[in-house]
FITI-986860 format. One record per residue (C-alpha): residue in three letters; x negated, y negated, z. Coordinates in steps of 0.02 Angstrom, whole numbers, padded with zeros to 5 digits, always signed. Each point is the difference from the previous one (the first is absolute). Layout:
N
ALAXYZ/...
This chain:
555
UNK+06862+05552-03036/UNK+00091+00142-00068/UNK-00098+00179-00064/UNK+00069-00051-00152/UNK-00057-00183-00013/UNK-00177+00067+00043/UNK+00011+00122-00144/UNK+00040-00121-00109/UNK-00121-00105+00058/UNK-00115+00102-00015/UNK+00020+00045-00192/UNK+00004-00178-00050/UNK-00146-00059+00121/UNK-00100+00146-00074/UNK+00043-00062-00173/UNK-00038-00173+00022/UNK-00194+00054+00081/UNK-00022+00093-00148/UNK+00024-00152-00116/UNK-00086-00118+00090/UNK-00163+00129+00000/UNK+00039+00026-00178/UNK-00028-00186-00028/UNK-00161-00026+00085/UNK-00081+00172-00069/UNK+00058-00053-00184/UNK-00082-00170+00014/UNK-00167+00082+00005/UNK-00147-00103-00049/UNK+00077-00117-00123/UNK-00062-00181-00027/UNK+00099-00125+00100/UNK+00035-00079-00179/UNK+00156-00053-00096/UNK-00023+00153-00115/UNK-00032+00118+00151/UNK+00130-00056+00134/UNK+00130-00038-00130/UNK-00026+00103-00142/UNK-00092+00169+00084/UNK-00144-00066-00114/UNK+00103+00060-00167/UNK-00029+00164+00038/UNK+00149+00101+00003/UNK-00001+00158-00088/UNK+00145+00100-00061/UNK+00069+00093+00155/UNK-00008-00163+00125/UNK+00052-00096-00136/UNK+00156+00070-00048/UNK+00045+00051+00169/UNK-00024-00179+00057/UNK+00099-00090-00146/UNK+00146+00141+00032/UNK-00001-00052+00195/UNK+00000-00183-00012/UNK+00133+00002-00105/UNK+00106+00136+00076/UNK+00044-00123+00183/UNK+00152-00008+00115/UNK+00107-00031-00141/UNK-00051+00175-00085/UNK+00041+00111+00179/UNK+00135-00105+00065/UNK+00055-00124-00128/UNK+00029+00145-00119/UNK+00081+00133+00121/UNK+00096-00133+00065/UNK+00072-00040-00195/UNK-00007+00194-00019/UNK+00135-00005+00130/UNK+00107-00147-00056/UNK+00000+00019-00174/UNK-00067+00179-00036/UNK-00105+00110-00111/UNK+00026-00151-00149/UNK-00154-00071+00076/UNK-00134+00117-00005/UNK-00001-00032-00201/UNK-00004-00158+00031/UNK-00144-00007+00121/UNK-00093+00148-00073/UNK+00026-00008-00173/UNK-00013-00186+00000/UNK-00158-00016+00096/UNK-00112+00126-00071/UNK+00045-00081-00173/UNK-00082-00154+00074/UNK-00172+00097-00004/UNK-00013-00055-00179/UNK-00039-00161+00058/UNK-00162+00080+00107/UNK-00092+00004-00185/UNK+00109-00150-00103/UNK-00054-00107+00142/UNK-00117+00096+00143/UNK-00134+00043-00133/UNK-00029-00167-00048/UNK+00004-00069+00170/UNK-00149+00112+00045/UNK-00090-00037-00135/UNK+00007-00203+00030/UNK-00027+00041+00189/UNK-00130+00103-00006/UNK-00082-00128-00143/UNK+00033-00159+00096/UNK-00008+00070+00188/UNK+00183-00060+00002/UNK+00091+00061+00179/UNK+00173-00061-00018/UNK+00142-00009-00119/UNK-00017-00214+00000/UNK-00155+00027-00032/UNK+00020+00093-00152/UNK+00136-00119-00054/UNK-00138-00160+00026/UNK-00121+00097-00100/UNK+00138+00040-00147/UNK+00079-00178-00012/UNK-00164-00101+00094/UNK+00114-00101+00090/UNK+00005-00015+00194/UNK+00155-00072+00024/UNK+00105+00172-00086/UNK-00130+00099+00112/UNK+00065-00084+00157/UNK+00186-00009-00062/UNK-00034+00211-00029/UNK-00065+00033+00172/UNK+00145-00127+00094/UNK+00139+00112-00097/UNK-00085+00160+00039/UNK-00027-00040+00181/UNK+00166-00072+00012/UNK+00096+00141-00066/UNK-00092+00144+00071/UNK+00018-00060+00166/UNK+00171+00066+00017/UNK-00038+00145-00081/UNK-00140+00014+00140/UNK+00160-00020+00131/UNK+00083+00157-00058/UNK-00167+00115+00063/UNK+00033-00057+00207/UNK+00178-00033-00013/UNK+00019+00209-00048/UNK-00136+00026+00116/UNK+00094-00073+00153/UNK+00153+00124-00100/UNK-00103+00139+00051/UNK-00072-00043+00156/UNK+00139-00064+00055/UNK+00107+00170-00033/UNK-00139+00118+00075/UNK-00020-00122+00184/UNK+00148-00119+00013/UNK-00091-00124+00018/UNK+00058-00121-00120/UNK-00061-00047-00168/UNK-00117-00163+00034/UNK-00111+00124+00097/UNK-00002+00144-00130/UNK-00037-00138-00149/UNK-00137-00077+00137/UNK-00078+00137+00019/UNK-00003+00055-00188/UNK-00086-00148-00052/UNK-00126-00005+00151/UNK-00057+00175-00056/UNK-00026-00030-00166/UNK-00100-00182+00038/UNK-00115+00101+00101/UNK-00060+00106-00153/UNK+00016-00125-00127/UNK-00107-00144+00070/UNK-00125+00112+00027/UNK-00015+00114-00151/UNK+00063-00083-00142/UNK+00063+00058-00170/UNK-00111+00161+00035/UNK+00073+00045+00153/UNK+00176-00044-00073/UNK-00012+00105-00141/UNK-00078+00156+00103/UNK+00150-00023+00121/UNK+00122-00011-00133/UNK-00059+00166-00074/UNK+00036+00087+00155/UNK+00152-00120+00039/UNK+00066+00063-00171/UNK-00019+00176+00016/UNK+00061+00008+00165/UNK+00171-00088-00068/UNK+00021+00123-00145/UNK-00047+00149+00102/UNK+00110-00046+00158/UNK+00139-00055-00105/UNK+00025+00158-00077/UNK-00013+00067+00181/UNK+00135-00089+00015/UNK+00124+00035-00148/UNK-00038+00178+00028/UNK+00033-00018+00182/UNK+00182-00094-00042/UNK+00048+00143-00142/UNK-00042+00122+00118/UNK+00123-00063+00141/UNK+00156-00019-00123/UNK-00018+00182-00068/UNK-00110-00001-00145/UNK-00026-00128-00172/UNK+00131+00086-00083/UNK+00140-00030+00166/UNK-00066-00155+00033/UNK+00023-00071-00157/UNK+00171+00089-00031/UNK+00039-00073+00180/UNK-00021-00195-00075/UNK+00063+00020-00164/UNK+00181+00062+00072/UNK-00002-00124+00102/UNK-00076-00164-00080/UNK-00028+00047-00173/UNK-00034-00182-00071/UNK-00178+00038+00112/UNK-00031+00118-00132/UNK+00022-00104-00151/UNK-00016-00156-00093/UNK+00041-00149+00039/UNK-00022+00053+00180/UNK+00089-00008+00156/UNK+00037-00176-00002/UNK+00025-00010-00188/UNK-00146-00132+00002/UNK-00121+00084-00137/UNK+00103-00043-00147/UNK-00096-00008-00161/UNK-00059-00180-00008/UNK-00047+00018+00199/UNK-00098+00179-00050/UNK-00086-00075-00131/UNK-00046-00161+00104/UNK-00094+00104+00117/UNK-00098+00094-00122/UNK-00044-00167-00092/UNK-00043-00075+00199/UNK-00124+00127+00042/UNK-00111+00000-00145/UNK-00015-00188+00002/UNK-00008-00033+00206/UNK-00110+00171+00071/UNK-00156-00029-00106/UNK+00016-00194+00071/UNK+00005+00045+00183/UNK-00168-00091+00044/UNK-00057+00182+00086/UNK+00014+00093-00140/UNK-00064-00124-00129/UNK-00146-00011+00108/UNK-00058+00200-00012/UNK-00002-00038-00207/UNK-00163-00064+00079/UNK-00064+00115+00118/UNK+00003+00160-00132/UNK-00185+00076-00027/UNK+00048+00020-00181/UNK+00114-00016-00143/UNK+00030+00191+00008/UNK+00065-00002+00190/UNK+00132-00139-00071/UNK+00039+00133-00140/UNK+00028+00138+00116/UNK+00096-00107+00128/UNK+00126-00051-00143/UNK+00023+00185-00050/UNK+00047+00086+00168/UNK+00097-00163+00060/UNK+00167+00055-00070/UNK-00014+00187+00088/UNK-00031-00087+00169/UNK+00145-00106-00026/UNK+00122+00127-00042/UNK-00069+00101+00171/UNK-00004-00132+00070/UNK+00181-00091-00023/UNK+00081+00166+00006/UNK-00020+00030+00187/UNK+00070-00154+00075/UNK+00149-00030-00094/UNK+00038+00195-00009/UNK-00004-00031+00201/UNK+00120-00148-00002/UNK+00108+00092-00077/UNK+00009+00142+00115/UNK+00010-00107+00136/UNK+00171-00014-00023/UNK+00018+00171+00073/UNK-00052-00046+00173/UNK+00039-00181-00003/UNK+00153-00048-00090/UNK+00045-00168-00024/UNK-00149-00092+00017/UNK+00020-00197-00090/UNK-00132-00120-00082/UNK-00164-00002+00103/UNK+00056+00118+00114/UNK-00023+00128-00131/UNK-00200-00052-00006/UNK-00026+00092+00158/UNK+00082+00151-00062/UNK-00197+00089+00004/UNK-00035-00027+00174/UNK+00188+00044+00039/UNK+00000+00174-00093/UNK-00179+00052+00053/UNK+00012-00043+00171/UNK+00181+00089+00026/UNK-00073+00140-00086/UNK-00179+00040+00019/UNK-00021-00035+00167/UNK-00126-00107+00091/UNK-00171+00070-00052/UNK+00053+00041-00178/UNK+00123-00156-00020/UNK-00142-00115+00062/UNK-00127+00080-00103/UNK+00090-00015-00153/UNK+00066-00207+00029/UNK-00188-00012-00001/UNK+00029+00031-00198/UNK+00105-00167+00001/UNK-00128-00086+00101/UNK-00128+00040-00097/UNK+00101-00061-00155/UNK+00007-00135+00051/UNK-00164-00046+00078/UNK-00088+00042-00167/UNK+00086-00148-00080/UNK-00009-00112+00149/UNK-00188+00011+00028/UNK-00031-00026-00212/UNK+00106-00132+00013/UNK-00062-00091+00150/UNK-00192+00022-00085/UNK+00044-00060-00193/UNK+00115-00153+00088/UNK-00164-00042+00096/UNK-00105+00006-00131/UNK+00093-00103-00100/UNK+00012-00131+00122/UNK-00178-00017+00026/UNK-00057-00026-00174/UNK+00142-00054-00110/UNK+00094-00109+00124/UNK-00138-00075+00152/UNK-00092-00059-00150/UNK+00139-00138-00018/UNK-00013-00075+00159/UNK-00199+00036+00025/UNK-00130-00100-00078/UNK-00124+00150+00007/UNK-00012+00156-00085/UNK+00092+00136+00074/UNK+00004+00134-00157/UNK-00115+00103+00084/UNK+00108-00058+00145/UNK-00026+00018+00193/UNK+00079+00168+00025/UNK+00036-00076+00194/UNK+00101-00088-00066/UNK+00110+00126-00096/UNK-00002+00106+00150/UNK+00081-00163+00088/UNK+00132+00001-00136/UNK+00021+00161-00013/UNK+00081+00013+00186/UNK+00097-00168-00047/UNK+00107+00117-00134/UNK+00011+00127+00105/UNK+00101-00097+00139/UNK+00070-00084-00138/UNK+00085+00157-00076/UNK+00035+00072+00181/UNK+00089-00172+00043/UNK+00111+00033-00143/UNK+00034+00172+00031/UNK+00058-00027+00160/UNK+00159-00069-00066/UNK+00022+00089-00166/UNK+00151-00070-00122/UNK+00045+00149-00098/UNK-00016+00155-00060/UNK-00180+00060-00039/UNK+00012+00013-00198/UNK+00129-00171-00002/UNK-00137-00090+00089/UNK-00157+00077-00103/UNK+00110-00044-00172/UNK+00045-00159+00071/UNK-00116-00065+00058/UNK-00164+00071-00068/UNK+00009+00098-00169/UNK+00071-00136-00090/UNK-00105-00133+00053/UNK-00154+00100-00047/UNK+00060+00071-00172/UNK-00009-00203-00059/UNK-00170+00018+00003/UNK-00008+00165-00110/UNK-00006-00122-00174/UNK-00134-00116+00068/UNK-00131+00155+00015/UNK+00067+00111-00145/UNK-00017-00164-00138/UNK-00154-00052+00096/UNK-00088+00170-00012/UNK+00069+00021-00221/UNK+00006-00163-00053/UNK-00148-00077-00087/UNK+00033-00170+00081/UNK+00126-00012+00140/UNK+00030-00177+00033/UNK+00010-00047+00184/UNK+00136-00117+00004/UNK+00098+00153-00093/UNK-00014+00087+00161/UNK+00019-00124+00148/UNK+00187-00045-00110/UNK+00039+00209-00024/UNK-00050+00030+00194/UNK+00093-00153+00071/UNK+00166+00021-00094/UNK+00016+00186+00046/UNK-00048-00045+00184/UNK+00145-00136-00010/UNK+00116+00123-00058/UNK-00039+00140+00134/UNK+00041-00157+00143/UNK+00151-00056-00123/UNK+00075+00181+00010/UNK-00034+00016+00189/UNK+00107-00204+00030/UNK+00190+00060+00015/UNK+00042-00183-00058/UNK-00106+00049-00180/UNK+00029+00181-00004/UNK+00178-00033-00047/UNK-00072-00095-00157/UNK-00106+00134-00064/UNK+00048+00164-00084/UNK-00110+00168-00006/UNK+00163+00083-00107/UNK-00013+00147+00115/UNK-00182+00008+00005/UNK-00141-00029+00152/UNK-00052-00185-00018/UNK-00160+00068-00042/UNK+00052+00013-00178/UNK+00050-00172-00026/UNK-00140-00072+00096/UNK-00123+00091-00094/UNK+00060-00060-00167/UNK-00006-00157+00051/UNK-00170+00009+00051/UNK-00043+00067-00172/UNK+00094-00109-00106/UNK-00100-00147+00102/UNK-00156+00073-00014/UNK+00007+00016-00199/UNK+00093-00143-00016/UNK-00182-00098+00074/UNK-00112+00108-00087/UNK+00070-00040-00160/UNK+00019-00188+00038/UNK-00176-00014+00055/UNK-00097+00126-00085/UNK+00005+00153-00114/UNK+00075+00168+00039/UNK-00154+00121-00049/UNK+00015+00197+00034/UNK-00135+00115+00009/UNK+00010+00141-00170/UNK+00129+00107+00026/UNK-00040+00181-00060/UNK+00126+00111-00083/UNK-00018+00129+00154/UNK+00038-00127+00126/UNK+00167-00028-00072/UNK+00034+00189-00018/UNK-00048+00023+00192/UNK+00126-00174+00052/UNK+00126+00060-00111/UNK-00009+00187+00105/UNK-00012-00074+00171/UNK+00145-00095-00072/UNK+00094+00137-00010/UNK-00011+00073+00148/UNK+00043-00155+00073/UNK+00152-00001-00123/UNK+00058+00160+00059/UNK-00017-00035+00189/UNK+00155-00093-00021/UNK+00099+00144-00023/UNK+00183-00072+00021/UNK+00080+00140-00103/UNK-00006+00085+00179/UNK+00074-00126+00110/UNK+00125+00077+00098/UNK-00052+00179+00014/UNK-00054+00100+00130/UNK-00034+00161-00116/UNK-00085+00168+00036/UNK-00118-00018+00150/UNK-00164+00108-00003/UNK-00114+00002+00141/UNK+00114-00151+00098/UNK-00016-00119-00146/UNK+00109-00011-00136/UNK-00062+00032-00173/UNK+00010-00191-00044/UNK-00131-00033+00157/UNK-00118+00131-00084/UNK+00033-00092-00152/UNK-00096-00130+00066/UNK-00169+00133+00058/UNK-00025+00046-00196/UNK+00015-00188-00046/UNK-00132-00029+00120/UNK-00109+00156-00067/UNK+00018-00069-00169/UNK-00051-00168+00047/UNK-00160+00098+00082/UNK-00057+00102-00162/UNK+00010-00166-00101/UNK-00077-00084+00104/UNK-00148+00126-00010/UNK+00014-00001-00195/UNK-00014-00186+00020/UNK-00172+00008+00106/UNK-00050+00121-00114/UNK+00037-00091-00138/UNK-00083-00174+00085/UNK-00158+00107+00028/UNK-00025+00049-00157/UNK+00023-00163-00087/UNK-00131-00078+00106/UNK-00115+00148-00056/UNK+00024-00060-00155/UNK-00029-00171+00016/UNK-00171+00022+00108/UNK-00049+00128-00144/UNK+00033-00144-00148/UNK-00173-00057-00053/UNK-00030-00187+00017/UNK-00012-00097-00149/
């Protein structure tokens, strides 16, 4: 072995150690109960919380999926990602807030079970959980299949052993900690990202002469990087909007995420989370793609999933093997932030929303063997898949994830407002959006159906709709909750922002660039600052009307 293969073995080894300790100190004296092992006994105050919900949902597909379409298709999708997901935090209080509430009333774990205690019927719970362990499992995949990516760069020794021994580390700390050692982890998994990834981008700028050469360097050279629709003239409007409309609906359905609604100490740590989510994004977002893009500099040419590597490519070449190392750690620990919350919510889900089915005795306060047991099962399941990956990173996520998950967005939204959800309204709206996501995917369909330049998610989505209200008309009665002058003022503003995120009067233009963006990417910061301060006048506002309400004397 090589002086350099035991440097970088020793950064990574070092890394891993300090994880796995993480995990069992973090564990701590919690019960060995459902609400301890899975749900860090609803504890988690602001700090862990947000830095947990950031890191599960910032995976493989955030470091390499997004530098990777940073490279291919340019600056066009850091909007897209950044922008579009920190507008999703709305959905932390539309939905998250009254998720807690039911869990923390009910002792509710997972999201079927919050579904069986909305509608009361078992068979939409278990039809829930199938479709959410069915279409996060590839989602899983992407987490070892970029870990064998980086592994595999740093030793040569091929991907199957990089992904292997991704998913063996992160097993070791999740089956014995739980969602408390997962969410510790992830706080220092997430930091470490940010903080080495900016390492990194600083590192990069550095080597081509500076922000302001190295962005002069790309634009004369492959200006289309540098403006909408992007370098492969695949964000055209309908496609930009698609994504915006994907994320809100699919990220606060990933099973992981859905699942810390639960774990939050308190309504205010939601609050808070909601409020800083669109800053982390934009910092977040930023550095990957702003590397993809300068990766062009040291590796031209670079095609479809070769481009996903472009991270472990550019910091390697560059940094050396101690810092190169040190900073790929920042992917891994991406990556195994989402893994291990995924591997934990999947298990839990299995042992008390879908063993029941084929067990005659109870299992909701479920034999947490057993989810151990089935929580390794996804893990080789994932790496299996990984080990032969079929696209690109975000092709595959879109694919063959998002979409499937955004069905269920209507089931818990109308379950959670309506006054009476009807069941069979449901099962109909979840299996005829299901049908089309498989439809779309069939070559021998696909060529029937038309998204008129839109993601499929768009058509899918209103077909789901359409069936759900179409059943809850025919079988029942559509009753809302009140709606309050203020809460249409607030809609129609988040409206607008939303409105002017679709900003097609620009397409085409590069424009003056200021600090390596141009103006229209900074554009997209203030829209994201004035989504924050009404979001705070909306808490404020929600605060104040409950005041009043607990203050109203009772008749």
């Amino acid at each position: 072995m090589s002086t350099a293969d035991i440097t970088r073995a020793a950064v990574l080894v070092t890394y891993f150690v300090i994880v796995i300790v993480m995990g069992f100190i973090a564990r701590g004296r919690l019960k060995e109960s459902p609400d301890g092992y899975f749900l860090a006994g609803r504890g988690l105050g602001t700090f862990v919380l947000i830095g947990t919900m950031a890191a599960t949902n910032f995976s493989a597909f955030t470091v390499f999926g997004a530098s990777g379409a940073g490279y291919r298709d340019g600056l066009a999708f850091f909007p897209i990602m950044a922008f579009g997901t920190g507008f999703m935090a709305l959905t932390f209080w539309i939905i998250g807030r009254k998720v807690w509430a039911l869990g923390k009333e009910h002792g509710l774990i997972t999201p079927s079970e919050l579904i069986g205690k909305l509608y009361n019927n078992r068979w939409l719970s278990g039809l829930f959980a199938l479709v959410l362990v069915i279409f996060t499992i590839p989602y899983l995949a992407l987490q070892p299949m970029a870990g064998g990516y980086v592994l595999d760069g740093l030793f040569g020794f091929g991907q199957t052993w990089g992904a292997a021994i991704v998913t063996a580390v992160i097993l070791v700390y999740t089956l014995r900690g739980g969602m408390k050692a997962v969410a510790w982890t992830d706080v220092f998994q997430g930091i470490l990202m940010v903080v080495l990834m900016i390492v990194a981008l600083v590192m990069v700028v550095n080597y081509n002469g500076g922000l302001a050469s190295a962005s002069s360097q790309v634009i004369a050279e492959w200006p289309e990087l540098f403006s909408r629709p992007g370098g492969t003239a695949k964000y055209t409007p309908a496609i930009w909007f698609s994504f915006m409309f994907l994320w809100f609906l699919c990220d606060p359905m990933f099973p992981q995420l859905f699942q810390r609604f639960y774990s939050a100490g308190n309504e205010h740590a939601l609050a808070r989370t909601m409020l800083w989510y669109p800053a982390i994004c934009t910092v977040v977002f930023i550095l990957p793609v702003a590397l993809g893009v300068l990766g062009h500099l040291s590796f031209p040419g670079l095609e479809g999933k070769e481009a996903d590597s472009i991270v472990p490519m550019l910091v390697t070449s560059i940094g050396g093997d101690f810092m190169g190392t040190l900073i790929l750690a920042a992917g891994l620990a991406a990556l195994m932030s989402t893994m291990d919350s995924q591997l934990l919510t999947l298990s839990s889900i299995f042992t008390r929303d879908i063993l029941p089915f084929f067990r005659r005795s109870d299992t909701s306060n479920g034999s947490l063997s057993i989810g151990r047991i089935f929580v390794a099962g996804l893990a080789i399941c994932g790496f299996l898949i990984a080990m032969n990956p079929p696209d690109t990173i975000l092709d595959f996520a879109v694919k063959q994830a998002f979409t499937g998950l955004a069905v269920l967005f209507p089931t818990v939204l109308f379950g959670l407002y309506l006054k009476n959800p009807k069941p069979a309204a449901a099962i109909c709206s979840i299996l005829v959006g299901e049908a089309l996501v498989v439809a779309y995917e069939l070559p021998d369909l696909a060529q029937y159906l038309h998204t008129f330049g839109f993601l499929p998610v768009l058509t899918v989505i209103a077909a789901s709709v359409i069936t759900y209200a179409a059943l809850q008309l025919a079988v029942g009665q559509v009753e809302l909750p009140p709606i309050q002058p203020r809460q249409v003022g607030f809609a129609a503003g988040f409206g607008i922002i939303f409105v002017l995120a679709m900003d097609f009067w620009r397409w085409g233009e590069v424009g003056q660039v200021v600090l390596g963006l141009p103006v229209w990417a900074w554009y997209f910061v203030m829209l994201s600052v004035l989504q924050t301060i009404l979001m705070l006048f909306w808490l404020r506002s929600e605060h104040v009307n409950k005041k009043a309400v607990s203050e109203v004397p009772d008749p």
